[in-house]
N, C-alpha and C positions, 0 to 999 in steps of 0.2 A: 439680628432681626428683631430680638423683642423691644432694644431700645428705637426701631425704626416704627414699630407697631403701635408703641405709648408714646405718641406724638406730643400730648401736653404733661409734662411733668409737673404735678402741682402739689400742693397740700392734702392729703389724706384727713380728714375729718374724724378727730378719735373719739367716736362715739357709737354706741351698736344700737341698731335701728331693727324693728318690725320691718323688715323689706317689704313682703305682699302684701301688708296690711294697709286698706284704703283708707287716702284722707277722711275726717272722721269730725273735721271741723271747718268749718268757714266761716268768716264775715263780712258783713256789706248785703248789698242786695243782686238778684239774679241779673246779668247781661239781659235788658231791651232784648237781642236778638234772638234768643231765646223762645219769643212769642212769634218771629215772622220765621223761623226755620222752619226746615221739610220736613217738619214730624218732630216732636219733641222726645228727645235719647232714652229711652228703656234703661234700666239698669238692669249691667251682664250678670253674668254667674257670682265674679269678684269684685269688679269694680261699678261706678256709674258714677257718669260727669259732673263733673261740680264746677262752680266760677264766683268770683267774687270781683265787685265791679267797681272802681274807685274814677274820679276824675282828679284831673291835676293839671299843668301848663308849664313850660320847658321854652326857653328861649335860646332858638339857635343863630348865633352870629348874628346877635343886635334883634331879630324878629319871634314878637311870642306867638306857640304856638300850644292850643286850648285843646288836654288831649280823652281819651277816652282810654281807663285801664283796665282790663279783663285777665285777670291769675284764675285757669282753672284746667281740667283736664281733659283730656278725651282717651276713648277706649281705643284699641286696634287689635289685630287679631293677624296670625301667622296667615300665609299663604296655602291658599286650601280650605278655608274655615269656610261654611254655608249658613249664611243669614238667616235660614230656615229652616237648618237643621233643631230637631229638640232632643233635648237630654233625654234618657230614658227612664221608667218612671219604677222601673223594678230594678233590682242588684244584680239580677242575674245576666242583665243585661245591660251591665255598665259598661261592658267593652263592644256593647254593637252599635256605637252610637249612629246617626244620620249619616248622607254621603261626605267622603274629606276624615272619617274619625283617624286612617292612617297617617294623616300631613297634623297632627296634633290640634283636632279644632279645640279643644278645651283650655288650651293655654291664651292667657292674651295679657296686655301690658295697656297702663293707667298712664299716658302721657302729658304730664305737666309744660303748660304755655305760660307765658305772658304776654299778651298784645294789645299793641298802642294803635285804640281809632285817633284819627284828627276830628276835632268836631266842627260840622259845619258842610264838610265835603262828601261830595256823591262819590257813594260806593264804586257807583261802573266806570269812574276815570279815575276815581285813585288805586294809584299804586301801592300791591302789598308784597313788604319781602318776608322772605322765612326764614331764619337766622340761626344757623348753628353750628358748634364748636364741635370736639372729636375725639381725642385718644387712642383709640375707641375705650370709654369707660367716663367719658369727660360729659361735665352739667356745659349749659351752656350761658353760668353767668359771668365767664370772662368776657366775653362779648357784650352781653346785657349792660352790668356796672361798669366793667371798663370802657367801653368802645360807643354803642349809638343809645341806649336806654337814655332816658331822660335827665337820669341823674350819674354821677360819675366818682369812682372813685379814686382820690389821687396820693398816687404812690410817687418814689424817687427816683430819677430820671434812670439811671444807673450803679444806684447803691443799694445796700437795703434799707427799707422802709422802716424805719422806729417801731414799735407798738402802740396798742392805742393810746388814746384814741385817734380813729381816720379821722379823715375829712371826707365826706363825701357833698358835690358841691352838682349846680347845674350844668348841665353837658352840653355848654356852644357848638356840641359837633353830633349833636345825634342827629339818627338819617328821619327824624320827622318829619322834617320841612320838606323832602322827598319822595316818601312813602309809608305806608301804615305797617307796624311793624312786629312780628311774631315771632320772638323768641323761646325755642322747643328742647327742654331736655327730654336727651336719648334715653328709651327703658331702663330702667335699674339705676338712674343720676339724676340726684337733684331732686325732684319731690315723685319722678315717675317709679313705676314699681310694676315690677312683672309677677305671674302666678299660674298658676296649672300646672298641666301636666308637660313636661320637657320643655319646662320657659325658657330654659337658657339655649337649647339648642331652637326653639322658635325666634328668637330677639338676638341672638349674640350673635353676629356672623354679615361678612361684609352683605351680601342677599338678603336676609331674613330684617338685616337694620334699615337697608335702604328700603325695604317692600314696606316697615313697620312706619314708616317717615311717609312715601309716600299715600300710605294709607292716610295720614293727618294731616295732608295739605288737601286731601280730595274734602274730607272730613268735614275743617275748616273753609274750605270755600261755599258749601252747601250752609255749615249752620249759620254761617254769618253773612250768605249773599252775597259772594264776589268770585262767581266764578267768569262774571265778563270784566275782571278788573285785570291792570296789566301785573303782571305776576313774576318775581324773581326766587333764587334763590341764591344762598349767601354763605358757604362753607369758609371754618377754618381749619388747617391742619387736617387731622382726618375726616372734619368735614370737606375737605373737597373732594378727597373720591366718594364718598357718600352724596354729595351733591351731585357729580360724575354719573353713578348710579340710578340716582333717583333722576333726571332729567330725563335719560337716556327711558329709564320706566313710565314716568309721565306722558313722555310725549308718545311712542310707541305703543302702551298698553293699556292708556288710559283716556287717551285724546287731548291731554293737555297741554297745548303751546307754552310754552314758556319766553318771558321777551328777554331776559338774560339770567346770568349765572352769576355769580362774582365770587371767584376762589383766589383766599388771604392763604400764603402760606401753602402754598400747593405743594402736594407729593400724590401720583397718579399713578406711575408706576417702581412697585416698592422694590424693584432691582437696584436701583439709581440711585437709593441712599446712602449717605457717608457711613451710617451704622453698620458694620459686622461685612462690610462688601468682600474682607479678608477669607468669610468661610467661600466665597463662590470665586474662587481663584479661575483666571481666564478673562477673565469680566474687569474692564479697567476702568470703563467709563465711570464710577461714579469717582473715582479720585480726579479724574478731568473736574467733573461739574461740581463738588468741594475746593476747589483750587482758590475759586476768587472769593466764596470769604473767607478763608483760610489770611487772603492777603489783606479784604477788606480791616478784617478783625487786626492783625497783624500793625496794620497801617494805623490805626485807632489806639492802640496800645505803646505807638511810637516805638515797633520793633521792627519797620523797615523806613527807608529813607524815601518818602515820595509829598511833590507841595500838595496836590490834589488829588482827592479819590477816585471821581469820573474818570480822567486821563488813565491813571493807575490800573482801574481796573479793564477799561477799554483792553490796556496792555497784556493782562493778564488773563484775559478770557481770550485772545488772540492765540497765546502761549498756550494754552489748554487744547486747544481743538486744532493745533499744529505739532511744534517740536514735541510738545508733553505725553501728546496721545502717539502719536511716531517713535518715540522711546520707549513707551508700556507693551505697546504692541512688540516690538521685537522679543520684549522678553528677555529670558536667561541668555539670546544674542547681542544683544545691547554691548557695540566695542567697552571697552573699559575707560578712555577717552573720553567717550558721550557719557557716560555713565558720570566720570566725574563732573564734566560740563554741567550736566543735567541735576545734580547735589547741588552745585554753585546755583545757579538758576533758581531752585526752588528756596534755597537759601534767601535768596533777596529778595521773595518774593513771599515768604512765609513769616521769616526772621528763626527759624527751628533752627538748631546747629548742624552742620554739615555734615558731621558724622550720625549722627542721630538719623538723617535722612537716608544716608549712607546703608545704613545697619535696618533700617523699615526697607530694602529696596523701591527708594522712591514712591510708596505708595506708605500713603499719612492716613488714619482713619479717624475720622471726627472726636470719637474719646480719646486717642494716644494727642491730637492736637489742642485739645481743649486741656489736660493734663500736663502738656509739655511747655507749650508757649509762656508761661509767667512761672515755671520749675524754680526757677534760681530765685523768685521773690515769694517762693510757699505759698502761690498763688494759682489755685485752680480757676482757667476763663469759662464762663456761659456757654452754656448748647442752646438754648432758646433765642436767648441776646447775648453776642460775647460781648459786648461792651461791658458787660456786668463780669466781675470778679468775687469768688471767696477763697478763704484760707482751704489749702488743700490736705482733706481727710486724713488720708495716708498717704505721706512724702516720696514714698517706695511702690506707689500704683504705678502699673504700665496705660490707665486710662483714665477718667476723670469719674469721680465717686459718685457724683451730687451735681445738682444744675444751679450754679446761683444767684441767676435770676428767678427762678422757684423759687428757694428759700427766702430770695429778697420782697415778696412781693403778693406773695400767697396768701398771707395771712392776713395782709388788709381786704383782698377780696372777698376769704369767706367771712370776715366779720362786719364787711360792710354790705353786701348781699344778705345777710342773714338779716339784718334788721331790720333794709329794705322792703324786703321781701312782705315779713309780719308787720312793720310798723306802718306802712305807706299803701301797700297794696294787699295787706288784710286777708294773709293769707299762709295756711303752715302752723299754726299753735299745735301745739302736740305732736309733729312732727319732726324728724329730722333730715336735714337737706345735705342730701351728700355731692360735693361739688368735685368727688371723682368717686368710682368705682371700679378702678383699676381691679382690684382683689376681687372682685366678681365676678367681672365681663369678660378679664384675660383668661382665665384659666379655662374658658367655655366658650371662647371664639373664631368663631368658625375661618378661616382665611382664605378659602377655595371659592372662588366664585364664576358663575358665567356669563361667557360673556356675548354678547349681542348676537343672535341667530344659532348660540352653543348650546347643548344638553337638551332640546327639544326635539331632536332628529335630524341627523346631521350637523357636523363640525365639530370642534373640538367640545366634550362637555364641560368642563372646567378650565382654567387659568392656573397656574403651579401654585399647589396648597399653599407653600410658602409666603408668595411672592406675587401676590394678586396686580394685575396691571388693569387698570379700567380704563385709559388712552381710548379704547375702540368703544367703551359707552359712551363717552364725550363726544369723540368724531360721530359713532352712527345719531345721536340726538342733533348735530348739526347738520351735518345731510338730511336728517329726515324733515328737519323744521329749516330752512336756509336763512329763516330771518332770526336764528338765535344769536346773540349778543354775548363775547363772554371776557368778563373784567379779570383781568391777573395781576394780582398786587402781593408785593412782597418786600422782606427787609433785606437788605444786605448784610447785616451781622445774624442772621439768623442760618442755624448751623444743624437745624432738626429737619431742616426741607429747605437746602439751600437754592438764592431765586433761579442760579444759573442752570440748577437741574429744572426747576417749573418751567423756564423758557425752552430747555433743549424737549421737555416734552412738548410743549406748544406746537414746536417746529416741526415735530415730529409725527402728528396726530395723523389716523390714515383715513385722508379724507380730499379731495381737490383744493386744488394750490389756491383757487379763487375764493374759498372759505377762509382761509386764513385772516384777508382783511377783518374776518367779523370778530377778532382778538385785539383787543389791546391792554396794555403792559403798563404798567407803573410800578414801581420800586424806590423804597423811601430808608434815610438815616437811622433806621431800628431792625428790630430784630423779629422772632415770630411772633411776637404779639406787637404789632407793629404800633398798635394804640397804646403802647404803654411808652411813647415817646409824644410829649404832647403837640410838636412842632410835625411830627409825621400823621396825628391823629385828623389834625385839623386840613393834613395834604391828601387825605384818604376819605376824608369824608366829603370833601371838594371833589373829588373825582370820582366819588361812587354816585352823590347826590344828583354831577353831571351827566353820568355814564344812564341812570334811573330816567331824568328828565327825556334824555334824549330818544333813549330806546322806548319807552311809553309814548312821546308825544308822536315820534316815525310808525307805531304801530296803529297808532289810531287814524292817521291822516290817509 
């Protein structure tokens, strides 16, 4: 479970940081909007907004485009906090604070943005996305420098990346040319920073990060004047059940329509992953929906015999959700016969040796096949991207040590972010930008959450602590809204939220069969960072820029 929880495996940033301690420098001059918003921001107890305001120009595919850049942050406050609540002005009565003092109002988190205006265009018909990555513990400058920011960082397709110096170059694929665009790190990553009293159990926790999130898109629409602009959100990894979350919250709790979603890398419900499925014995489905990359990867690696992938994998998601899933289910009945059959089969389809499969009773889990598949060449394969290979840790592991596509590729992002960040958008000296926070947010996050019409009076109150499934935020946010739009893209070699499990949730969402047209699917030749392929980057930002045009211009009309 924990490796299905720490969705993005990245570089750990070894340096110790003043956590709560607020930005404390800026440069450049205040954001324009600044002066037209509803009221100009107070500064809280710990924190108060800052921005610093830069212009630049980014040409995508051949067309420039002249943009507007704002690095700053904004406050937000746990659930239950009263905007008019005041601090008390005696000791003795520090614990009686205003109404809400039991839901922790004193705590609250300093949310660090970057967003790209286009200059020139009207607020109320462009489009703004809200872009963010996951872990949960993850900043979200993979997305940022990798994927649609302005400028891009370029790593090796499937090796690892030399050291420096990077390159970091113009981005022919960022989604400007589509939408204005806000990238948000999550409390306690990246330059944001939590404080008070029980911050971690206010911010860490699948509820309290989603409520924390959309607290900063209501936030940002007011200071910046677009709450009649057409409006997305854009999860990776554990951002899309956070995305899942927060929709489902917006649009129910706060009136806010959303025109679509777009979740990279989906995992919704955390049963269905390859990670650890062995402790919840009974439960066979997620060896089904690991099956086809298992083969994809397999096929890539030229350890099975097949001319084309499409075909292949057709073949092998057939096999899954048939003969495969009809052998698991029987169980310790399974003839001996089928049993062999069934070792052959996966054999051809995996390239794993027969007996090995044998000895797993047919059920493979993500680290024993990430470890096992290139064994004979001291070669441990990719969880993010298996395309990507490293030398393997310990030869005698029953699982894979290390992701190495993380080691491959880490390192150019936090060093080409980091200088981004101060050198272009004038912002962070004195600080330190942590692009994960895994050692913080895990030890203090929360996993239980509820779900749509739960723990309010009636219904179930929570979701299994473990194993949060937010499938029914997603469904009840489409019912409630019928015109919500939602984009599902994913890699085929990606092995941390394989695509076959995102689509069988799709399929699966509990909501009328006539909804479903409002999905659709793409899946490209990479892995879960599917922009770190740049033949898929340029297929993903085609289809988002479309999916963005279309669902804004059908909203309007």
């Amino acid at each position: 479970m924990k490796r299905l929880v720490v969705l993005l495996a990245a570089l750990s940033l070894a340096a110790a940081s003043a956590w709560a301690a607020a930005p404390s420098h800026k440069k450049g001059e205040e954001h324009k909007a600044d002066e037209k918003s509803e009221g100009k921001p107070e500064a809280t107890g710990f924190f108060k907004p800052e921005s610093s305001t830069t212009s630049g120009s980014v040409t995508v595919e051949g067309r420039r485009i002249d943009y507007e850049a704002v690095a700053g942050t904004l406050v937000v406050h746990p659930r239950g906090w009263d905007d008019a609540a005041k601090k008390p002005e005696k000791d003795d009565d520090k614990d009686k604070t205003a109404a809400g003092a039991d839901k922790n109002p004193d705590a609250e988190a300093s949310m660090f943005y970057v967003a790209y205006f286009k200059k020139g265009a009207a607020a109320g018909s462009r489009p703004v996305t809200f872009l963010f990555n996951g872990g949960p513990g993850s900043s979200t400058m993979w997305l940022h420098i990798g994927a649609f920011g302005p400028r891009r960082v370029v790593t090796a397709d499937d090796s690892h990346t030399p050291p420096a110096p990077y390159r970091v170059v113009n981005n022919d694929f960022s989604l400007l040319d589509a939408s204005d665009l806000v990238f948000i790190d999550a409390p306690g990553t990246g330059f944001s920073r939590v404080a008070g009293k029980d911050k971690e159990k206010s911010f860490y926790g699948v509820d309290p990060d989603a409520y924390a999130f959309c607290q900063f898109v209501t936030q940002f629409l007011s200071k910046y004047g677009r709450w009649n602009s057409p409006k997305y959100l854009f999860g990776e990894s554990y951002g899309t059940p956070r995305a899942s979350v927060m929709v489902n919250q917006l649009e129910r709790s706060n009136d806010v329509d959303m025109n679509g979603v777009i979740l990279l890398s989906a995992v919704l419900n955390f049963d269905l992953g390859p990670d650890g499925p062995e402790n919840n014995p009974g439960v066979d489905v997620p060896y089904e929906l690991a099956l086809p990359t298992y083969a994809a990867t397999a096929w890539y690696h030229h350890k099975v015999s097949a001319p084309e992938l499409g075909p292949f994998l057709d073949e092998v998601e057939h096999f899954s959700e048939t003969d495969y899933a009809l052998a698991l289910a029987q169980g310790a009945s399974l003839p001996d016969a089928q049993r062999e059959a069934m070792a052959a089969k996966l054999h051809d389809y995996t390239g794993l040796p027969i007996d090995y499969i044998k000895k797993a009773n047919l059920r493979i889990t993500g680290g024993e096949f990430e470890k096992t598949l290139q064994d004979d060449e001291g070669e441990t394969t990719g969880r993010l991207d298996t395309r990507f290979s490293g030398p393997s840790l310990d030869p005698l592991s029953k699982s894979a040590d290390y992701d190495p596509q993380s080691a491959a590729i880490s390192a150019a992002y936090v060093a080409a972010f980091n200088s981004y960040v101060r050198k272009d958008l004038h912002f962070g000296d004195g600080q330190t930008y942590r692009p994960t926070a895994y050692d913080v947010v895990s030890p203090h996050w929360i996993r239980s959450h509820i779900p749509p019409g739960g723990g309010f009076g009636g219904g179930p109150p929570t979701a299994p602590p473990n194993a949060p499934n937010v499938m029914p935020d997603l469904a009840g946010a489409m019912k409630y809204n019928p015109d919500l739009k939602v984009l599902l893209a994913g890699g085929y070699y990606d092995l941390a939220t394989p695509f076959f499990g995102a689509e069988y949730e799709m399929h699966h969402l509990p909501m009328p069969a006539k909804l479903q047209s409002n999905i659709e699917y793409h899946f490209y030749q990479s892995g879960h960072m599917v922009y770190a392929h740049e033949a898929s980057l340029k297929q993903i930002h085609d289809n988002v820029s479309a999916f963005i045009r279309k669902t804004s211009r059908e909203k309007s009309e």
